[in-house]
CHARMM internal coordinates of N, CA and C (Angstrom, degrees):
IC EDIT
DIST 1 N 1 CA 1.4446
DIST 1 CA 1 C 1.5357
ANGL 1 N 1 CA 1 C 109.82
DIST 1 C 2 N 1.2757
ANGL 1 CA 1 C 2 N 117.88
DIHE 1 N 1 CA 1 C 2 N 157.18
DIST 2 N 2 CA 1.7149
ANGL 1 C 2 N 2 CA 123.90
DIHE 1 CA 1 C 2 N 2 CA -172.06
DIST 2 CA 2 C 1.5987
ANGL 2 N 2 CA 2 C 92.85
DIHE 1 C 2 N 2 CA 2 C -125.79
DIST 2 C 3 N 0.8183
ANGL 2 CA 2 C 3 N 82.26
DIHE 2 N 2 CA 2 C 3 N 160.24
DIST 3 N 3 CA 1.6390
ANGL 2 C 3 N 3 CA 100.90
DIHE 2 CA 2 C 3 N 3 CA 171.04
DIST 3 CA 3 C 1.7197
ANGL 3 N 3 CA 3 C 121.02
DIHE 2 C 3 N 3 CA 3 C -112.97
DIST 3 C 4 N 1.0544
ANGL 3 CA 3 C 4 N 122.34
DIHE 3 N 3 CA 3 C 4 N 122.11
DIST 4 N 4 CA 1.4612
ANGL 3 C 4 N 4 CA 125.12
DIHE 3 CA 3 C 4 N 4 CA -170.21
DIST 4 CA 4 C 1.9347
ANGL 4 N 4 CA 4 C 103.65
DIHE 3 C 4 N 4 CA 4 C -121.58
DIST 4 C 5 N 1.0207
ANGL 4 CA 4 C 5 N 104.78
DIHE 4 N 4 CA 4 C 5 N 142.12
DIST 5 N 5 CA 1.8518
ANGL 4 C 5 N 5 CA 125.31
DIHE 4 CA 4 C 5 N 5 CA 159.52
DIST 5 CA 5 C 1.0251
ANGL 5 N 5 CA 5 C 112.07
DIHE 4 C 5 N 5 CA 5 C -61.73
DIST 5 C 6 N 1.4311
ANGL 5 CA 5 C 6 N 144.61
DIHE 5 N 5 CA 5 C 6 N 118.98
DIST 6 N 6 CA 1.2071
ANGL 5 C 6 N 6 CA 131.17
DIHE 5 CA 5 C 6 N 6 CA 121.62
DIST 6 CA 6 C 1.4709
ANGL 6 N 6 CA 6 C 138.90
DIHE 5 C 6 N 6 CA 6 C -86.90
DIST 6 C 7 N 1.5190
ANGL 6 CA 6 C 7 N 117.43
DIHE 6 N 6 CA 6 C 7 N 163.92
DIST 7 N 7 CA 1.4516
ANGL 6 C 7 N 7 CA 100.91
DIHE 6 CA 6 C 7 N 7 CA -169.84
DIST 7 CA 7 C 1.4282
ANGL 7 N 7 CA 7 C 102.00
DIHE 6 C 7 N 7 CA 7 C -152.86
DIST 7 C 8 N 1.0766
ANGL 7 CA 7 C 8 N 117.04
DIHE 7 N 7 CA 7 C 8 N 114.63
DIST 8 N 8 CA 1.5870
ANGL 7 C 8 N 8 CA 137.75
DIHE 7 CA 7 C 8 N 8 CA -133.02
DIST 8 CA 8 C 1.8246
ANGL 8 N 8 CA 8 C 97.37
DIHE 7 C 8 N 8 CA 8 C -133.24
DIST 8 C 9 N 1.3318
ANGL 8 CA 8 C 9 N 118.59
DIHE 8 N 8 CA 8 C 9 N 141.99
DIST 9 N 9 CA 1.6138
ANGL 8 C 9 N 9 CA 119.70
DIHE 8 CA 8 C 9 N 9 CA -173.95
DIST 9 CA 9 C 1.8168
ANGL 9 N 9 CA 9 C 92.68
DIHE 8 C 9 N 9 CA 9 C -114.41
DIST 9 C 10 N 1.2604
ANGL 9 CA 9 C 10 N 120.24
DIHE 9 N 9 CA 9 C 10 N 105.66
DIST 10 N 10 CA 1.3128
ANGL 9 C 10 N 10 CA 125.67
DIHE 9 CA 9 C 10 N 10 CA -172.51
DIST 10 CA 10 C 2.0102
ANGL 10 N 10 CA 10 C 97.66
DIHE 9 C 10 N 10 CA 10 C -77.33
DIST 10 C 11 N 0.9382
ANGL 10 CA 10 C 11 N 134.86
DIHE 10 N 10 CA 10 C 11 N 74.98
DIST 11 N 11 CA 1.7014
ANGL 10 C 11 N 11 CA 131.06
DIHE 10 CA 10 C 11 N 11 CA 150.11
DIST 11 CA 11 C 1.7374
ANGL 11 N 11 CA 11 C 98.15
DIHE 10 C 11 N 11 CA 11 C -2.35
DIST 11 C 12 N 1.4975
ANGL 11 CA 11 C 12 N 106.51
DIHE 11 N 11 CA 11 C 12 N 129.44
DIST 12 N 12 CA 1.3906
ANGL 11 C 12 N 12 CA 118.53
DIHE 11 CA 11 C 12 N 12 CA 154.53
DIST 12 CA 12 C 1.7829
ANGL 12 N 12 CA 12 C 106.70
DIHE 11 C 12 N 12 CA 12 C -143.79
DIST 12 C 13 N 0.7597
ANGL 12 CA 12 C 13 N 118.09
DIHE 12 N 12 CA 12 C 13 N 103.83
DIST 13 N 13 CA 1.3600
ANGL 12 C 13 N 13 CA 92.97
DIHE 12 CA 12 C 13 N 13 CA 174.72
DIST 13 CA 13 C 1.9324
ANGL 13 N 13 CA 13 C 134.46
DIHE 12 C 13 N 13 CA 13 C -91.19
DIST 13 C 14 N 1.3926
ANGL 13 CA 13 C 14 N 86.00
DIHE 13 N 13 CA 13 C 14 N 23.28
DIST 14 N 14 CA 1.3023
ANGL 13 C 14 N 14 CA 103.30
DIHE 13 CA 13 C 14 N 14 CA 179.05
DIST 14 CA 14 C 1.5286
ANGL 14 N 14 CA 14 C 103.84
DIHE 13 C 14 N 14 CA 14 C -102.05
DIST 14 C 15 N 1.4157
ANGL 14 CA 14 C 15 N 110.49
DIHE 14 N 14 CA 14 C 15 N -5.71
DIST 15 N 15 CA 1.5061
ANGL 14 C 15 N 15 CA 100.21
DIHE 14 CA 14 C 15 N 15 CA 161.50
DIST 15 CA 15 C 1.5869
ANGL 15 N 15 CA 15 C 112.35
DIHE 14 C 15 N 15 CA 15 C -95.64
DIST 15 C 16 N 1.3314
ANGL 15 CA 15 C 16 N 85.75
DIHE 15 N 15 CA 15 C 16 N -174.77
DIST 16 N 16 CA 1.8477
ANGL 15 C 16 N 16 CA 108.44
DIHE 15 CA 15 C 16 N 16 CA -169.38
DIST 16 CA 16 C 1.5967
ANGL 16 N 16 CA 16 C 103.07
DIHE 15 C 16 N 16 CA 16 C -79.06
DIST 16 C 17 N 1.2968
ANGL 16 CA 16 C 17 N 121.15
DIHE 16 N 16 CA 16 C 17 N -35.39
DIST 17 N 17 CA 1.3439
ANGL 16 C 17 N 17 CA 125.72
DIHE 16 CA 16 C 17 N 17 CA 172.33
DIST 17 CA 17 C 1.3300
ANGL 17 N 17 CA 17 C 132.75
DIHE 16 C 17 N 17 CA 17 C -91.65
DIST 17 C 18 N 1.2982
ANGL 17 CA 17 C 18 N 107.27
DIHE 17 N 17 CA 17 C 18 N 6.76
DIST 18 N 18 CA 1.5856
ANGL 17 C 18 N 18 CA 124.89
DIHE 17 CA 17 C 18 N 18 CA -164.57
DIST 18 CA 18 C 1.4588
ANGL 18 N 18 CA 18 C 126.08
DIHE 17 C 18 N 18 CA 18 C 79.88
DIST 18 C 19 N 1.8488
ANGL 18 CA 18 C 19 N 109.30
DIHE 18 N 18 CA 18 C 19 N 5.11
DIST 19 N 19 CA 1.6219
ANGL 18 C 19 N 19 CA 94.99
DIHE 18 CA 18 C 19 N 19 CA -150.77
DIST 19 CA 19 C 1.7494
ANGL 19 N 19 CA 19 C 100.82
DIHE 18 C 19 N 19 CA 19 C 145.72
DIST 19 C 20 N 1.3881
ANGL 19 CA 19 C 20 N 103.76
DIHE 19 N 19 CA 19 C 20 N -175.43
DIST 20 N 20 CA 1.7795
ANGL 19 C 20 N 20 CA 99.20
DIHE 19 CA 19 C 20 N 20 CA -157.76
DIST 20 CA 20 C 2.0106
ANGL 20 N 20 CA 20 C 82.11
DIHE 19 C 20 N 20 CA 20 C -173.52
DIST 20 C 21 N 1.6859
ANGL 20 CA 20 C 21 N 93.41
DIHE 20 N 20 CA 20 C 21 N 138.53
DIST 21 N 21 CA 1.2613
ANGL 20 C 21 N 21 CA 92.15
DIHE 20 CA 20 C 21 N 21 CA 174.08
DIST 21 CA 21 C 1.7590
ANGL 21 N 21 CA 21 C 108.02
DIHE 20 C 21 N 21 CA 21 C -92.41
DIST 21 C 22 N 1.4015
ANGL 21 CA 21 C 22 N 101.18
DIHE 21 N 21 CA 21 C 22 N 163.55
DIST 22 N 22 CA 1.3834
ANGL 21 C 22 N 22 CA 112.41
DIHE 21 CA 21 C 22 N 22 CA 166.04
DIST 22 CA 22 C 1.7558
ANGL 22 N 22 CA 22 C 137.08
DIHE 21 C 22 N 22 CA 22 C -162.41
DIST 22 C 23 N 1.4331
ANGL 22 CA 22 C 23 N 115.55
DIHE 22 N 22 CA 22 C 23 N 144.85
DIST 23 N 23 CA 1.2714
ANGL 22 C 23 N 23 CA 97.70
DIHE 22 CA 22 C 23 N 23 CA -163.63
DIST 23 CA 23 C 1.3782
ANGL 23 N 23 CA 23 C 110.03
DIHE 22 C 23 N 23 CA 23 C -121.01
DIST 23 C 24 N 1.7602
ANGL 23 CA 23 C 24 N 121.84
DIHE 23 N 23 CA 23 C 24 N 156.83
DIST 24 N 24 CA 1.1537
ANGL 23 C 24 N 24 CA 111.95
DIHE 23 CA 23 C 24 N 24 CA -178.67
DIST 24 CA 24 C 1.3295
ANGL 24 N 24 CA 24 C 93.32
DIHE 23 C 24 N 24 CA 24 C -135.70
DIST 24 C 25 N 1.3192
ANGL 24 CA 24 C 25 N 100.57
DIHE 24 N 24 CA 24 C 25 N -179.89
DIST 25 N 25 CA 2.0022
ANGL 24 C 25 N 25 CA 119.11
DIHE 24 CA 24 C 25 N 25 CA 176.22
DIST 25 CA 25 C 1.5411
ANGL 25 N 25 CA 25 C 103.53
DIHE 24 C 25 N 25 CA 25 C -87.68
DIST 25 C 26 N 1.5006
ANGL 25 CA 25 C 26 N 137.23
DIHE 25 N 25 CA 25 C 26 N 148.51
DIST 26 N 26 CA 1.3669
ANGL 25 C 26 N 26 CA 145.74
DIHE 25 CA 25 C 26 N 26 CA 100.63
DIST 26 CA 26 C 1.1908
ANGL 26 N 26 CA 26 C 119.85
DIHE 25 C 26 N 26 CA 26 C -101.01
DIST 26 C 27 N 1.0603
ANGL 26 CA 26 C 27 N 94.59
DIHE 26 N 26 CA 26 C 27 N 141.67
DIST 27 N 27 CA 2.0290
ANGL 26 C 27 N 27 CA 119.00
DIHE 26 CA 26 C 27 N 27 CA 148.18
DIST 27 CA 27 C 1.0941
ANGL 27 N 27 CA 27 C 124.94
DIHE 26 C 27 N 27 CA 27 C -72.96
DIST 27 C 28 N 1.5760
ANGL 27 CA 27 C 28 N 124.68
DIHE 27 N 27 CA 27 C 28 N 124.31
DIST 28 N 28 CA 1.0849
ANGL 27 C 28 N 28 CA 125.43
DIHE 27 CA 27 C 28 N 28 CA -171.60
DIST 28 CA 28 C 1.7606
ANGL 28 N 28 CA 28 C 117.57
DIHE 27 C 28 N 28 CA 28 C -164.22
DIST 28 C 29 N 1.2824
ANGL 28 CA 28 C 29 N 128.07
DIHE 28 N 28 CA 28 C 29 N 149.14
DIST 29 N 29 CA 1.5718
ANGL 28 C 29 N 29 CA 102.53
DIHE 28 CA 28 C 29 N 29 CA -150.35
DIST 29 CA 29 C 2.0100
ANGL 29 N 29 CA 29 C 91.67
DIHE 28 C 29 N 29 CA 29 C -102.37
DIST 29 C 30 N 1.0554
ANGL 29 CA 29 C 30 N 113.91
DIHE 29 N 29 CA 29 C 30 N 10.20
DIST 30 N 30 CA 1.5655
ANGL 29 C 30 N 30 CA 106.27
DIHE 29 CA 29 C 30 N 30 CA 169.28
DIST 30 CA 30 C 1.7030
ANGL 30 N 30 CA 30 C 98.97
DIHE 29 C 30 N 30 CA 30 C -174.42
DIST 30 C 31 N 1.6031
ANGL 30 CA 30 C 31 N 108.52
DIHE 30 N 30 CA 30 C 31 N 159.20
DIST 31 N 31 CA 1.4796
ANGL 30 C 31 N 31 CA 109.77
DIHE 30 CA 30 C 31 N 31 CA -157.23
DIST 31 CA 31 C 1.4062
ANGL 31 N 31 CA 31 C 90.66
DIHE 30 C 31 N 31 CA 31 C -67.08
DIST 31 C 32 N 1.5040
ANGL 31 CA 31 C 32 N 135.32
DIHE 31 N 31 CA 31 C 32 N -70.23
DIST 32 N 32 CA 1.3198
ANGL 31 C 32 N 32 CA 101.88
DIHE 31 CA 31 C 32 N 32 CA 174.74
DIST 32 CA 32 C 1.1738
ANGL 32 N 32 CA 32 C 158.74
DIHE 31 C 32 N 32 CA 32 C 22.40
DIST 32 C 33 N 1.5451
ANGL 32 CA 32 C 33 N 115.00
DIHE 32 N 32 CA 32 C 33 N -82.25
DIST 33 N 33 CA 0.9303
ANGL 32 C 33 N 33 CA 132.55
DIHE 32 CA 32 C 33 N 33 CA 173.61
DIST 33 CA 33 C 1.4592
ANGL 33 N 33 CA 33 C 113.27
DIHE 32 C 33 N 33 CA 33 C -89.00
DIST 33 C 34 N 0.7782
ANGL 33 CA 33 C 34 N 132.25
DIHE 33 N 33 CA 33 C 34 N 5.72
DIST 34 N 34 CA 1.7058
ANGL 33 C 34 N 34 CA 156.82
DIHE 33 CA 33 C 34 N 34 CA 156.83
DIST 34 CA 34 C 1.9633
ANGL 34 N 34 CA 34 C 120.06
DIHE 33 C 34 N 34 CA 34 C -65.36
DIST 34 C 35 N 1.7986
ANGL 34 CA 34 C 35 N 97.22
DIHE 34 N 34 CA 34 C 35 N -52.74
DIST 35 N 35 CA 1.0823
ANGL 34 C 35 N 35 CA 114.26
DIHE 34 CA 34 C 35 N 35 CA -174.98
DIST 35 CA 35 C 1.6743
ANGL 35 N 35 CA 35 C 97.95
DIHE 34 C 35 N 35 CA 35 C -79.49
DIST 35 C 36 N 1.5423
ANGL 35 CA 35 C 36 N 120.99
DIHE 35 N 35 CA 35 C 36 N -17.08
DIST 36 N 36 CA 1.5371
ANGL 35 C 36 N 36 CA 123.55
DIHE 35 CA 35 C 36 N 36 CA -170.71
DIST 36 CA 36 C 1.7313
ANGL 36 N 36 CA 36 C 87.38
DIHE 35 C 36 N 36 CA 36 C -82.10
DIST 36 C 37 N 0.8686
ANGL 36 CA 36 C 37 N 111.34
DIHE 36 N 36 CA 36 C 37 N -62.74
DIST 37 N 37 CA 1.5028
ANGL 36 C 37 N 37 CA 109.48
DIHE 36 CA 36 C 37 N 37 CA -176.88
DIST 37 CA 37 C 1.3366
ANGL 37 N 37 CA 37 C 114.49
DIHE 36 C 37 N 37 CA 37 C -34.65
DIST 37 C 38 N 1.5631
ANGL 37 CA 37 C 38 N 117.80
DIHE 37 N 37 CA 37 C 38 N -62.91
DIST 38 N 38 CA 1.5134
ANGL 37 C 38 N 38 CA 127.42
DIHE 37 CA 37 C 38 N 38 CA -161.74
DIST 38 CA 38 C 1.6640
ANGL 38 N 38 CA 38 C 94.99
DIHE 37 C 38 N 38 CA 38 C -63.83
DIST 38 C 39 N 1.1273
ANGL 38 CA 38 C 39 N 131.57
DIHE 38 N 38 CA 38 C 39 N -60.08
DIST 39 N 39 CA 1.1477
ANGL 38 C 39 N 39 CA 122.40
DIHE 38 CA 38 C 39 N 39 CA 176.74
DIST 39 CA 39 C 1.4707
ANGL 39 N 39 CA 39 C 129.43
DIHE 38 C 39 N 39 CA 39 C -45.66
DIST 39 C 40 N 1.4048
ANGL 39 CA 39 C 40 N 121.20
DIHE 39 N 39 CA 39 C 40 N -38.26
DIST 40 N 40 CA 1.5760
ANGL 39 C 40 N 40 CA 131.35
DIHE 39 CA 39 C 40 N 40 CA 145.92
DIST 40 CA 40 C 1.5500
ANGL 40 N 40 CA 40 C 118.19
DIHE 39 C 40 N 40 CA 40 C -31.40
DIST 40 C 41 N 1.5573
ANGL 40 CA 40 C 41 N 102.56
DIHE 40 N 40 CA 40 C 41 N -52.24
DIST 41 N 41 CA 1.4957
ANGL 40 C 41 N 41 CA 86.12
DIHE 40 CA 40 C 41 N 41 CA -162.24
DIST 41 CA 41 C 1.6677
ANGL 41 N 41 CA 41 C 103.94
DIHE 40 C 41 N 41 CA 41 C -89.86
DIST 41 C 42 N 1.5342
ANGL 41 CA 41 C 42 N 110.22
DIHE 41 N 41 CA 41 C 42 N -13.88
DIST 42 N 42 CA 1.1729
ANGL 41 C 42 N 42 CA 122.73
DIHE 41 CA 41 C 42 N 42 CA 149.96
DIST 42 CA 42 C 1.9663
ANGL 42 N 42 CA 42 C 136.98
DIHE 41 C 42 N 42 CA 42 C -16.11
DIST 42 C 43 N 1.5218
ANGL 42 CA 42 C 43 N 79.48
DIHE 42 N 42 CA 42 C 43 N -60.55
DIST 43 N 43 CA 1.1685
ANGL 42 C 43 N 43 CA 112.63
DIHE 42 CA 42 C 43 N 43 CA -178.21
DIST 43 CA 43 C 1.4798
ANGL 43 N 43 CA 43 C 113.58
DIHE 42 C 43 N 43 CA 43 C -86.80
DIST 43 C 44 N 1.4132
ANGL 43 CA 43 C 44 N 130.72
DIHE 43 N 43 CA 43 C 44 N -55.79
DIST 44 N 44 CA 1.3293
ANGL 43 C 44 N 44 CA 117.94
DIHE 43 CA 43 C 44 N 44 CA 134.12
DIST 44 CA 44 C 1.6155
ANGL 44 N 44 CA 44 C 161.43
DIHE 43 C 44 N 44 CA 44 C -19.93
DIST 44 C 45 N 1.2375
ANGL 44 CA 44 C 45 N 85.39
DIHE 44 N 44 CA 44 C 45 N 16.20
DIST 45 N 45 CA 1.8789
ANGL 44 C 45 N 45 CA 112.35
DIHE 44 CA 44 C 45 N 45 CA 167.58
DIST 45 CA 45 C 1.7120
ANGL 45 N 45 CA 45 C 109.73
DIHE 44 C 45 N 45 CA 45 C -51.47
DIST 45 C 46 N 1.4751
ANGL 45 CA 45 C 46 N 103.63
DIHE 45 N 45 CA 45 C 46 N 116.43
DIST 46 N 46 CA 1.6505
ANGL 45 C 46 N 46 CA 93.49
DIHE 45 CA 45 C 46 N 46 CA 166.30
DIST 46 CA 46 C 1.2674
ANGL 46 N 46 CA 46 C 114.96
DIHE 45 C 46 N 46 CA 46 C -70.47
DIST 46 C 47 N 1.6980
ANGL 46 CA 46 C 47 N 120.52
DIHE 46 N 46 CA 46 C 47 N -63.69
DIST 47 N 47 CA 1.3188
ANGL 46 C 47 N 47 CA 110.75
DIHE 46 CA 46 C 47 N 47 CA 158.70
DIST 47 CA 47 C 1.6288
ANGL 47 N 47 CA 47 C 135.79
DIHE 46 C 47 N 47 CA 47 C -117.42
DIST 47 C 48 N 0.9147
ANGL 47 CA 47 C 48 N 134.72
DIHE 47 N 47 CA 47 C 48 N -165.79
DIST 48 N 48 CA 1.3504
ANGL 47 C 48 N 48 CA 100.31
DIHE 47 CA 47 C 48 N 48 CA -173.28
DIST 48 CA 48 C 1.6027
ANGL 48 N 48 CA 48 C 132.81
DIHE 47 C 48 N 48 CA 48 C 87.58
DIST 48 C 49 N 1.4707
ANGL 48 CA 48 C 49 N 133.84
DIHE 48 N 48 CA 48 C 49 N -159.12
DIST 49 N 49 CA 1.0633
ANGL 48 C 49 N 49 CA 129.42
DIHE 48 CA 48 C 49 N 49 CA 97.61
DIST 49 CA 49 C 1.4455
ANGL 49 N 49 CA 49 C 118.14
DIHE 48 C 49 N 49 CA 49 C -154.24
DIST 49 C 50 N 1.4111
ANGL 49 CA 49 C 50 N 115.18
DIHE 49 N 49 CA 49 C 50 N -160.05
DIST 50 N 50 CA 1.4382
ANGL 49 C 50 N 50 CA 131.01
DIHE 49 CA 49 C 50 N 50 CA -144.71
DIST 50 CA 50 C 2.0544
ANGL 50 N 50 CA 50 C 98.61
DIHE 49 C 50 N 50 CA 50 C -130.69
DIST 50 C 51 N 0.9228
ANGL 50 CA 50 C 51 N 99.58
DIHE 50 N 50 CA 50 C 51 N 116.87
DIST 51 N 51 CA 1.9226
ANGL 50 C 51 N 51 CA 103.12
DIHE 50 CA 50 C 51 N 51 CA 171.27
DIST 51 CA 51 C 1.3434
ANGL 51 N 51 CA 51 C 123.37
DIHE 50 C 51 N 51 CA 51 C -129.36
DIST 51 C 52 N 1.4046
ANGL 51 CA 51 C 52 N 102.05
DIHE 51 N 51 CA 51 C 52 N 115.09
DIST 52 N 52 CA 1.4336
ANGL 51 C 52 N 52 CA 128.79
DIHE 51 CA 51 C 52 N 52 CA -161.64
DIST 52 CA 52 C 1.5497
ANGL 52 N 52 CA 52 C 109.70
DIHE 51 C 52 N 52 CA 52 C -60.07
DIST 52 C 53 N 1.3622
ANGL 52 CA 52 C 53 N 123.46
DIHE 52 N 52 CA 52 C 53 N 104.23
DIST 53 N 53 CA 1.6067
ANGL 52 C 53 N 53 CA 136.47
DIHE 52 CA 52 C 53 N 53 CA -179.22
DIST 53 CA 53 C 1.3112
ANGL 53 N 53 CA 53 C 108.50
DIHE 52 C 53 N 53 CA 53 C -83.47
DIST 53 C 54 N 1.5160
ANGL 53 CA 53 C 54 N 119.17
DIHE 53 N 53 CA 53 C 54 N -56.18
DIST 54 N 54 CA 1.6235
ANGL 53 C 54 N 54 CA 109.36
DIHE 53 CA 53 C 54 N 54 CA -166.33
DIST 54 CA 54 C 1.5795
ANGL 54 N 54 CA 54 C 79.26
DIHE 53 C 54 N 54 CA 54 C -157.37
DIST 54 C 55 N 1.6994
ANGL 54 CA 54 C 55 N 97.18
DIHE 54 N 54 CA 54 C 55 N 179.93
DIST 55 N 55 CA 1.0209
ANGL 54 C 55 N 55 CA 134.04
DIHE 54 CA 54 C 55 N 55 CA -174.41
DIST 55 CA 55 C 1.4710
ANGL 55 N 55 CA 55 C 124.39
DIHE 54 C 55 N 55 CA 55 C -158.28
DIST 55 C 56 N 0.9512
ANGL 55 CA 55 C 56 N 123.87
DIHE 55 N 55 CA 55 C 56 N 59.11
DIST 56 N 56 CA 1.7739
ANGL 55 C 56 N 56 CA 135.22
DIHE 55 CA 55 C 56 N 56 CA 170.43
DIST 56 CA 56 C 1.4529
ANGL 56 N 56 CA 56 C 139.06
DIHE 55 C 56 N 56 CA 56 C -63.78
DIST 56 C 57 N 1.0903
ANGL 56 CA 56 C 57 N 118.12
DIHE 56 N 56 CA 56 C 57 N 153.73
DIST 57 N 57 CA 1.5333
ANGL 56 C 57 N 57 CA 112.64
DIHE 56 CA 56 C 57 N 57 CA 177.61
DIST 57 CA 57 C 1.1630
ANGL 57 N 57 CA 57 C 110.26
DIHE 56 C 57 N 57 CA 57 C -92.87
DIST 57 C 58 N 1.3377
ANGL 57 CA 57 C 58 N 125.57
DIHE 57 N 57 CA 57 C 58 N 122.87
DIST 58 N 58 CA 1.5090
ANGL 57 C 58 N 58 CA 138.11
DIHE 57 CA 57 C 58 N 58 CA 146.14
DIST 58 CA 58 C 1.5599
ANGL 58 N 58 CA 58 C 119.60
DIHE 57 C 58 N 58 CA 58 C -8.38
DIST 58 C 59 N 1.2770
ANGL 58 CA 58 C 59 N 116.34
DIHE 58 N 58 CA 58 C 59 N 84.12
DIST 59 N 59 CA 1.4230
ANGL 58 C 59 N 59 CA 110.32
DIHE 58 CA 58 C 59 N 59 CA -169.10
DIST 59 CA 59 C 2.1143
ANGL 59 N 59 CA 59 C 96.01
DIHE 58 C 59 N 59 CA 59 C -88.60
DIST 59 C 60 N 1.2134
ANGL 59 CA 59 C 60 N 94.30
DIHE 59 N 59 CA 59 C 60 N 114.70
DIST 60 N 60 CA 1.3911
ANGL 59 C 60 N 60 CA 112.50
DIHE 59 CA 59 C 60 N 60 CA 163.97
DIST 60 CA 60 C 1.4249
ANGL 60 N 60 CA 60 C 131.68
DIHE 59 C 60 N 60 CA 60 C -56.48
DIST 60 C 61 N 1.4526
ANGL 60 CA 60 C 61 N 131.89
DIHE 60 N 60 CA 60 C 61 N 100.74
DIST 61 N 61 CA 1.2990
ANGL 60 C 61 N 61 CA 138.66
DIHE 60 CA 60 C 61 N 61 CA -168.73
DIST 61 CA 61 C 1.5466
ANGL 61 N 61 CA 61 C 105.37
DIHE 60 C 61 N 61 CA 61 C -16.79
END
COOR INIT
IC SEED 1 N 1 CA 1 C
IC BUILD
């Protein structure tokens, strides 16, 4: 498994900017199926939501 970046624009509209970016880790064994994920959890907003910017590979020191 690899590890990839995502970087996701979380919607607030109780802020001044609409919102605040942010990034998290998945695992995933090719970007593909990486980008299927990020969009899942994407889509998985309790409230709010979440819009999928990029998706990168974990570049290793």
């Amino acid at each position: 498994m690899k590890t990839y970046i995502v970087t996701y624009f979380r919607h607030n509209p109780q802020l001044k900017n609409g919102g605040y970016t942010s990034t998290c880790k998945i695992e995933a064994a090719s970007i593909a199926s990486a980008r299927k994920k990020a969009r899942e959890f994407c889509e998985g907003a309790v409230y709010g939501s979440r819009e999928l910017l990029d998706v990168q590979k974990e570049v290793n020191g």
